[in-house]
C-alpha positions in Angstrom: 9.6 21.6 -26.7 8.9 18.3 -25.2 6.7 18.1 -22.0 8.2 16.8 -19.0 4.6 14.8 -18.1 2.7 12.1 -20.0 -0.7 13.1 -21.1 -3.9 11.1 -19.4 -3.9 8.9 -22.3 -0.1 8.2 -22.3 -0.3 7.3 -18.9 -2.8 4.3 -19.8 -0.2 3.1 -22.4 2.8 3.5 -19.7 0.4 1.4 -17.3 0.1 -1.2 -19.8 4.0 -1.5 -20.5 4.3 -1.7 -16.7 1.6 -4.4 -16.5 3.3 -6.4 -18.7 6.4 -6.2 -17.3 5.0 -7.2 -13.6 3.1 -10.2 -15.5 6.7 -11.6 -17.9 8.6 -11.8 -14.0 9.9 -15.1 -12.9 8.7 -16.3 -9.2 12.4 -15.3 -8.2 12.4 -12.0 -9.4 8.4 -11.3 -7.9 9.5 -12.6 -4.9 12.9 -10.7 -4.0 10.9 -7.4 -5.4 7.6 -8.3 -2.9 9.9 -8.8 -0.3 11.7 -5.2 -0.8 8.3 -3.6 -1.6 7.0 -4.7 1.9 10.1 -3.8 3.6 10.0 0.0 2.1 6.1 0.3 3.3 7.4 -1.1 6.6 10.0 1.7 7.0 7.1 4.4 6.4 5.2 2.9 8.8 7.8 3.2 11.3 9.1 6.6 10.5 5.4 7.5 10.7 5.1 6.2 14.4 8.2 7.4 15.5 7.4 10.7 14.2 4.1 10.8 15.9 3.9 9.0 18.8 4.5 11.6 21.0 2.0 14.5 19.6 -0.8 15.3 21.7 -2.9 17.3 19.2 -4.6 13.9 17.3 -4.8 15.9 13.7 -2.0 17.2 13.8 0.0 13.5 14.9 -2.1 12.1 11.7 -0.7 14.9 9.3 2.6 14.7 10.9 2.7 10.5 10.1 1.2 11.0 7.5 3.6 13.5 5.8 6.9 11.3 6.3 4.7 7.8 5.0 4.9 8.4 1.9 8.9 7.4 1.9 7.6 3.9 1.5 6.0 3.8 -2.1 8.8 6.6 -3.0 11.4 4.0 -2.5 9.1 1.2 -4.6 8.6 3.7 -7.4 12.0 5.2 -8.1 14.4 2.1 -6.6 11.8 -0.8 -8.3 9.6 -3.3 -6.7 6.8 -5.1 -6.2 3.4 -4.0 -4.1 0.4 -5.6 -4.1 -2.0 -2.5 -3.9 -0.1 -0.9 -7.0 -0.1 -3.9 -9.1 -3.8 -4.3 -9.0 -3.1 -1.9 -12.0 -2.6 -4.6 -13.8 -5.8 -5.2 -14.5 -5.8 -2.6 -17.3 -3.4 -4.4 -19.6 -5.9 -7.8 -18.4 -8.7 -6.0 -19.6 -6.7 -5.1 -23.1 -6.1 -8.6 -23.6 -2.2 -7.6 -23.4 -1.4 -10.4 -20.6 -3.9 -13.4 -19.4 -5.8 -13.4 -16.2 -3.3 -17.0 -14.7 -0.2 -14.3 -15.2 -1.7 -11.8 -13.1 -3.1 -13.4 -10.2 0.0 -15.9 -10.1 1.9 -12.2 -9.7 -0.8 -11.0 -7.1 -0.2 -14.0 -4.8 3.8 -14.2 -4.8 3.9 -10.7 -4.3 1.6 -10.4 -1.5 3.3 -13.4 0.0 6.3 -11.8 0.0 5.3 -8.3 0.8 3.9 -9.7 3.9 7.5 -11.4 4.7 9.4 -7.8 3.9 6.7 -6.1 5.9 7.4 -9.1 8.9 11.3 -9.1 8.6 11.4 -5.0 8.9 8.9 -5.4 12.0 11.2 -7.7 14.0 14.4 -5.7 13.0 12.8 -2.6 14.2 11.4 -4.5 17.7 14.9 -6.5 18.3 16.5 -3.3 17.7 14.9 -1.3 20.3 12.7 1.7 18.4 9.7 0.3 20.3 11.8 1.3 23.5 11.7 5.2 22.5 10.0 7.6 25.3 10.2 4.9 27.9 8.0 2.8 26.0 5.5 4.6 24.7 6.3 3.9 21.5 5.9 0.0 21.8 2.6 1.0 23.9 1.4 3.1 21.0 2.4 -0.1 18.6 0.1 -2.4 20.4 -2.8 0.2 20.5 -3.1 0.8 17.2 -2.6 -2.9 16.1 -5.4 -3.8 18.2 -7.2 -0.8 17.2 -7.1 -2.2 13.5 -7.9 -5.8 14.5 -11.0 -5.0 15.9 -12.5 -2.7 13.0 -15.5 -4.8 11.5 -15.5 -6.3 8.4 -17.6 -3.6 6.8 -15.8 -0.6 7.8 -12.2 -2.6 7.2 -13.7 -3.1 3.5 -14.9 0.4 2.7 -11.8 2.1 4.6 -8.9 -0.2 2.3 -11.3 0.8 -1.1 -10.6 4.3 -0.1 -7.1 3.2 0.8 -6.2 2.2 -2.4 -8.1 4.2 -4.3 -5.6 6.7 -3.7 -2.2 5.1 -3.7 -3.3 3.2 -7.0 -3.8 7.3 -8.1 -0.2 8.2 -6.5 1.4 5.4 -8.8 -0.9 6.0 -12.0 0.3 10.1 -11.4 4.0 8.6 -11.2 3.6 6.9 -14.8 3.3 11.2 -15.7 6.4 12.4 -14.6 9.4 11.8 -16.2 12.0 13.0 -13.5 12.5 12.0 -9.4 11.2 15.4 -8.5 8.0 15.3 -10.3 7.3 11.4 -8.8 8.3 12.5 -5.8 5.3 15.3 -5.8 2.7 13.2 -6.9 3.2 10.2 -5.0 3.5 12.2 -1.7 -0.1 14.5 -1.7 -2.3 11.4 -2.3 -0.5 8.7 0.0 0.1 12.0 2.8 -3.9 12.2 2.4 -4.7 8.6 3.0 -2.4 7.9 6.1 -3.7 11.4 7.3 -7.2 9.8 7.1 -6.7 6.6 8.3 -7.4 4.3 5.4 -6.4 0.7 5.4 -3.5 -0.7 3.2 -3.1 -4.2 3.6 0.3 -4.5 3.1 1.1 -1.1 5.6 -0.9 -3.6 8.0 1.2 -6.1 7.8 3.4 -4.7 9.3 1.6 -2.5 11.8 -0.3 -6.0 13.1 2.9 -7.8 13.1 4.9 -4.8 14.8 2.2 -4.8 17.5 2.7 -9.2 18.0 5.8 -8.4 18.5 5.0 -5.6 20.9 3.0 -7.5 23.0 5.7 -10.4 24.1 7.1 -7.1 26.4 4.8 -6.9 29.2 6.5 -3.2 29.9 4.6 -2.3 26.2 1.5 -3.9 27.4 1.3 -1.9 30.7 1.9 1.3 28.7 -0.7 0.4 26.3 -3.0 0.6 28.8 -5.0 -2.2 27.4 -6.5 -5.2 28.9 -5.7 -9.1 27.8 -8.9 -9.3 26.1 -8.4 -6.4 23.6 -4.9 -7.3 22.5 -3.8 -8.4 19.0 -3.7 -11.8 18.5 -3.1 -14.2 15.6 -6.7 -14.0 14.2 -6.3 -10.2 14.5 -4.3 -10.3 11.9 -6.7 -12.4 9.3 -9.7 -10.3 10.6 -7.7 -7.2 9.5 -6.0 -8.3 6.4 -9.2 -10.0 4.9 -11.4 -7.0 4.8 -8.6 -4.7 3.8 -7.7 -6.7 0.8 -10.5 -6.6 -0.5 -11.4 -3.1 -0.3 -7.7 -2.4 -1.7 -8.5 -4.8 -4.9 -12.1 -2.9 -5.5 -10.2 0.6 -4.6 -7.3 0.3 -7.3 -8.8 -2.5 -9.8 -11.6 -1.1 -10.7 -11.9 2.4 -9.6 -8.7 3.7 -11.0 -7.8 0.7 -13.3 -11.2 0.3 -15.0 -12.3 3.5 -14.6 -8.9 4.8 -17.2 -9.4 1.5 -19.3 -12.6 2.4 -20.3 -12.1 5.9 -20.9 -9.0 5.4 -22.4 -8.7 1.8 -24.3 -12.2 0.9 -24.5 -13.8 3.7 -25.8 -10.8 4.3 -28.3 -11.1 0.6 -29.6 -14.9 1.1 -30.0 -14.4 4.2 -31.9 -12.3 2.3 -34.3 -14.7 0.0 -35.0 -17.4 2.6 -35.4 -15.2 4.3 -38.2 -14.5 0.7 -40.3 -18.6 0.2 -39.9 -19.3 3.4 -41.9 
């Protein structure tokens, strides 16, 4: 009877189909898929404030964002596109030799180019459209709060929070390679990404929306007031790059090399090595 899962090691040949795949896209094609990749994370990190905005009880806000956020990288997996923190699992078929180190980092940057423009294009739909308006502003006041919240985390914590970040979502889409039906992706993608919006990790391209939502925010002095904060602690432009920096750093360490590497070597490396142990003897 055939198993409806990949083993560990089938998973690392799945990864490296996929990596090649990302790598043999035209800038057309990486850019329409970046551009619906950041628009998906965008729409779990509004569903996520909506959802808990208005909870009092702080742990059980987080687990409640935290539990519809996963719709984001649902939507990348099953419907197809491109996100930067997932394809820094590329780096496995790089290490193989299977695609060249140009290929990949020419996919890193259009992708996260356009990510950023999906993530920017969902935030002024949603702010145009009034969702920052829910419970007489709160919403939009909660927006600013914790886009300024993020803008101000220091480089180191920014850094070590984004490697946790992706750590995990890099292990939601490596357990999605396993399943071989909706339901079973579903499952897996939702416990690790639930755990690290629960948390509070940093995803840079989840930020770029949440820092853009919260420049947008800002321009409605009625969001300011309810944010309760004062000119000097507000987002601004340079928020933004003091965020994102950090984060997408931490993200490339998180999913390059402790997933990525960390399965390569178990699973390619040592398997190659054995081989030519055996044609030494």
């Amino acid at each position: 009877m055939e198993s409806n899962m990949l083993k560990p090691n089938e998973i690392c040949d799945a990864a490296v189909g996929a990596g090649c795949t990302k790598a043999g896209l035209n800038i057309s094609q990486q850019a329409i898929l970046g551009t619906l990749a950041g628009a998906f994370i965008a729409v779990g990190g509004v569903v996520s404030a909506v959802v808990s905005h208005s909870i009092t009880n702080v742990g059980l806000a987080k687990f409640a964002g935290g539990a519809v956020f996963p719709v984001g990288l649902m939507l990348v997996v099953i419907c197809g596109a491109e996100l930067f923190t997932g394809n820094c699992l590329m780096v496995v078929p790089l290490a193989g030799g299977e695609i060249d180190f140009e290929s990949m980092i020419k996919n890193w940057i259009v992708v996260y180019i356009f990510n950023f423009v999906g993530s920017v294009l969902v935030a002024f739909l949603v702010f145009e459209g009034g969702v920052f308006g829910l419970s007489s502003g709160k919403l939009g006041g909660t927006v600013i709060k914790v886009a300024s919240t993020k803008a101000a985390l220091p480089f180191g914590t920014a850094f070590c929070s984004g490697i946790m970040c992706n750590f995990l979502v890099c292990l939601a889409v490596w357990g999605a390679f396993a399943a071989k039906d909706i339901v079973g992706k579903v499952m897996i993608i939702w416990f690790p990404i639930m755990t690290f919006v629960t948390c509070g990790f940093e995803h840079c391209v989840a930020n770029m929306y949440f820092l853009m939502a919260g420049i947008f925010a800002k321009s409605n002095p009625s969001f300011v007031a309810t944010s309760g904060l004062s000119q000097d602690k507000i987002i601004s432009g340079m928020g933004v790059v003091h965020n994102l920096i950090p984060v997408t750093l931490g993200n490339i360490v998180g999913g390059a090399v402790l997933v990525a590497m960390s399965y390569f070597i178990v699973y390619k490396h040592h398997r190659a090595y054995e081989k030519k142990s055996i044609a030494y003897k």
